[in-house]
N, C-alpha and C positions, 0 to 999 in steps of 0.2 A: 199327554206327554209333558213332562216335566223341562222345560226346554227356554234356558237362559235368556234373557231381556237383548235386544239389540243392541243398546247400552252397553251391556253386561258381556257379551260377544266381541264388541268395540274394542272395550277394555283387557281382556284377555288377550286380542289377536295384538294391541299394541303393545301389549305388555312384553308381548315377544316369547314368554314361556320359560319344588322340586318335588312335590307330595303328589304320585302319583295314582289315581285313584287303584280300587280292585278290579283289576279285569281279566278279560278272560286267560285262563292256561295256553290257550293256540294263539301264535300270536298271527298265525297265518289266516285266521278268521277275515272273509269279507264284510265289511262294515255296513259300506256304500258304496253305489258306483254312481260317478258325478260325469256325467258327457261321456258314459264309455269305460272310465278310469277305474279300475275295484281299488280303494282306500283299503287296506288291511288294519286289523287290530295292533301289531306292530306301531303301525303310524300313531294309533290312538295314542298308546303307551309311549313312546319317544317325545309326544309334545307334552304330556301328562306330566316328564319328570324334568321338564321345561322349566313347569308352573310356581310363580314365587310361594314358601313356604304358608305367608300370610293371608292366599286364596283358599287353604287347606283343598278338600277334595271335592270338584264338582260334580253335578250326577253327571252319569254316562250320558242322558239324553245331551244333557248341555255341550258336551267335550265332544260330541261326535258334530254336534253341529257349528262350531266354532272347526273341527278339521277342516268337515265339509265347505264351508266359508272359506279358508286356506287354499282348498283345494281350486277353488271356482277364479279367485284373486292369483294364483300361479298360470292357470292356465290365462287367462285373459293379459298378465307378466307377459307369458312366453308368446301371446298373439301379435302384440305391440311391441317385439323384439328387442323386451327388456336387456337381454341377454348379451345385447349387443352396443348397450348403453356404454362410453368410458368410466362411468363411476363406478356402475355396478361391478362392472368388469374388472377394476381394480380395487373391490369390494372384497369380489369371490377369490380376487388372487391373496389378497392378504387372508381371508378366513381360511385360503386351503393352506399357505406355511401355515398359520397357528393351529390347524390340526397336527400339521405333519408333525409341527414340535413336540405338541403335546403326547400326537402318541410315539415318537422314538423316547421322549425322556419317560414317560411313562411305562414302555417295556424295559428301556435300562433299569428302573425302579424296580419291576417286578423280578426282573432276574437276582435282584439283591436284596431282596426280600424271602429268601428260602425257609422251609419252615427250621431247619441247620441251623441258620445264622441268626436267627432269632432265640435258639434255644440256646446257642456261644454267647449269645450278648447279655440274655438273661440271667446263666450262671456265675459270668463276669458280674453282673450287677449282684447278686445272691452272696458272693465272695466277700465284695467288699462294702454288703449291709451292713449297717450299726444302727439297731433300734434308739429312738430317739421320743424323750417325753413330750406328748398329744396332747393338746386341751379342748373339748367341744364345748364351745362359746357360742351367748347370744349376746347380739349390742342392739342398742339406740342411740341412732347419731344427729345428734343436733348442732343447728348454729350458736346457743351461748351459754358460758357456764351456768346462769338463771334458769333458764331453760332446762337441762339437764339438770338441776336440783331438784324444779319441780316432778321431773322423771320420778327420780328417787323420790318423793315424799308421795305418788300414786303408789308407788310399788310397794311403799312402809304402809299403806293403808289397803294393800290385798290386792291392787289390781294385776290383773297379769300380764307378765312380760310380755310376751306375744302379742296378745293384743295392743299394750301400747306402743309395740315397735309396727305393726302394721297400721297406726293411725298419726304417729308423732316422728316416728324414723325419719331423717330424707335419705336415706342408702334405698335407692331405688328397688333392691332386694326385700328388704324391711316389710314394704306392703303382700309380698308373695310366701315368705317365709317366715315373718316373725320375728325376724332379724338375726336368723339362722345362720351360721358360721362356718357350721359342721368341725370337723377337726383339722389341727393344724399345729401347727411345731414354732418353737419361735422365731427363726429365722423366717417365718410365712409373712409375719407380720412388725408393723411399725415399732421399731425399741419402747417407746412408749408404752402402747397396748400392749405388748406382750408382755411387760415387768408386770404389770396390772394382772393380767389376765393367769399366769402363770403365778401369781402371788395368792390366788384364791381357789380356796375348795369347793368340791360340787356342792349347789344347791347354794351357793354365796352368790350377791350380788353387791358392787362396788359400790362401798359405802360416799365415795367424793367421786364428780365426775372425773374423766378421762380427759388430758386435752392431745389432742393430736395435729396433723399437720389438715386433718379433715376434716374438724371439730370437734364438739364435744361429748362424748362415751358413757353411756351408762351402761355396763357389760355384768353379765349374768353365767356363770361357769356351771355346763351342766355335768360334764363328764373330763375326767384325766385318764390316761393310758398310757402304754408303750408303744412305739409303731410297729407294723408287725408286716413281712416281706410279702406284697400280693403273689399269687399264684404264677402258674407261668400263664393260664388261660383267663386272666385278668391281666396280667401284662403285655400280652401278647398283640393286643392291638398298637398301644402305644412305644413300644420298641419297634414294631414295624414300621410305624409312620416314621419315626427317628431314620431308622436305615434307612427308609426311602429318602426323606430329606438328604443325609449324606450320601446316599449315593448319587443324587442329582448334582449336587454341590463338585464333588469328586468328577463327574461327566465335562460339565460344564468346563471344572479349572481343566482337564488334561485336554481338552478342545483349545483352550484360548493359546492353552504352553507350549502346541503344537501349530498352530495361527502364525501367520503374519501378517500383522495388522498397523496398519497407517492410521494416523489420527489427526483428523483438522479441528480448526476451532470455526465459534459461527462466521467468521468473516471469508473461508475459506484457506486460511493457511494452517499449513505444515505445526502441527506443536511437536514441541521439544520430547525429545525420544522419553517415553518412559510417565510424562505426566498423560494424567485421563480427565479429561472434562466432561 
């Protein structure tokens, strides 16, 4: 059995617990039963989407036995009448409002979120498109203009861009991509960079470096375009995060406008009607 380091167990259980492994379809599966208790599959899968992204997915054997651990450290909690602690207790009070919050402003969100209203905000947006000139840019960004010349006199002798933006870039990106861009319009970018950038044709690269407020640019123009309106099922995710955001925002204010609210400062008195500290 494949089954995580006590270390490794340690570290998880303090970690506290979003890459859920593959498990089973029932969530109602009995796992384990620990003193009595059947643990379900469910449980697995809840602490599983717990788990920080950078654990990625541990084997099953491991994540059953880090519940099981859970399970054994609650119960022995509730023996010793954790529950009855004043911290905890006013622990569990604050964790259950920030549920509560979370899920009333969360179904406000979903009620404003209709597939309707998404498909009104989208036409609104479809309306008042205006295709706008694209340029798919690669850079190398360096600390000094020296530096950045030498860029250019690799590049005049054949090397590839790519590769010396994943060995000379500091745009943390540079080592991942290449110093990949992708496309972008000019207002995406620094007045600078973008006169540069939108000055040259695909397949050019900038004959004098760049200097910017970030250093200095040796940019590489692979492709120009027009922008062209994403679908509604490419938009579709991000207009609804939008309306969800406004509709919380909207929640929120018609609560406060509806509120009557006092406000003191730290020393305990009265502020003046109307100021927020």
């Amino acid at each position: 059995m494949n089954k995580l380091s006590a270390s490794g167990q340690a570290l998880i259980l303090a970690l506290g617990l979003a890459a859920a492994p593959a498990l089973a379809a029932d969530k109602n599966t009995v796992v384990a039963v620990v003193n009595g208790t059947e643990l379900r599959m469910s449980q697995m899968a809840d602490f599983a989407r717990q788990l920080p992204p950078n654990l990625g997915q541990p084997p099953y054997e491991a994540l059953l036995e880090v519940v099981i651990n859970n399970q054994l450290v609650l119960e022995q909690a509730k023996k010793e009448k954790m529950d009855a602690d004043p911290e905890v207790k006013a622990a569990l009070k604050q964790a259950e409002s920030s549920l509560m919050r979370q899920a009333w402003i969360a179904r406000k969100m979903r009620s404003a979120v209709s597939e309707e209203a998404i498909r009104v905000r989208y036409d609104q947006l479809a309306k008042d498109f205006v295709p706008a000139e694209e340029v798919h840019a690669r850079h190398i960004l360096v600390e000094t203009e020296d530096a950045a010349k030498a860029v250019i006199a690799d590049l005049n002798k054949g090397v590839d861009f790519a590769d010396l933006a994943r060995t000379k870039s500091k745009d943390p990106s540079g080592a991942q991509n290449g110093g990949d861009l992708g496309y972008f319009s000019q207002k995406d970018m620094v007045p600078e960079f973008a006169a540069a950038a939108f000055a040259m044709q695909p397949g050019q690269v900038s004959k004098a470096p760049v200097k910017t407020q970030f250093g200095w640019h040796v940019i590489k123009v692979e492709d120009r375009r027009m922008s062209s309106l994403p679908s509604f099922e490419q938009a579709k995710g991000p207009i609804g995060q939008q309306l969800a955001e406004v509709a919380a925002q909207q929640t929120v204010t018609e609560l406060r406008d509806k509120a009557k609210i006092k406000r003191f400062g730290p020393d305990g008195a009265a502020l003046p009607e109307g100021e927020k500290k």
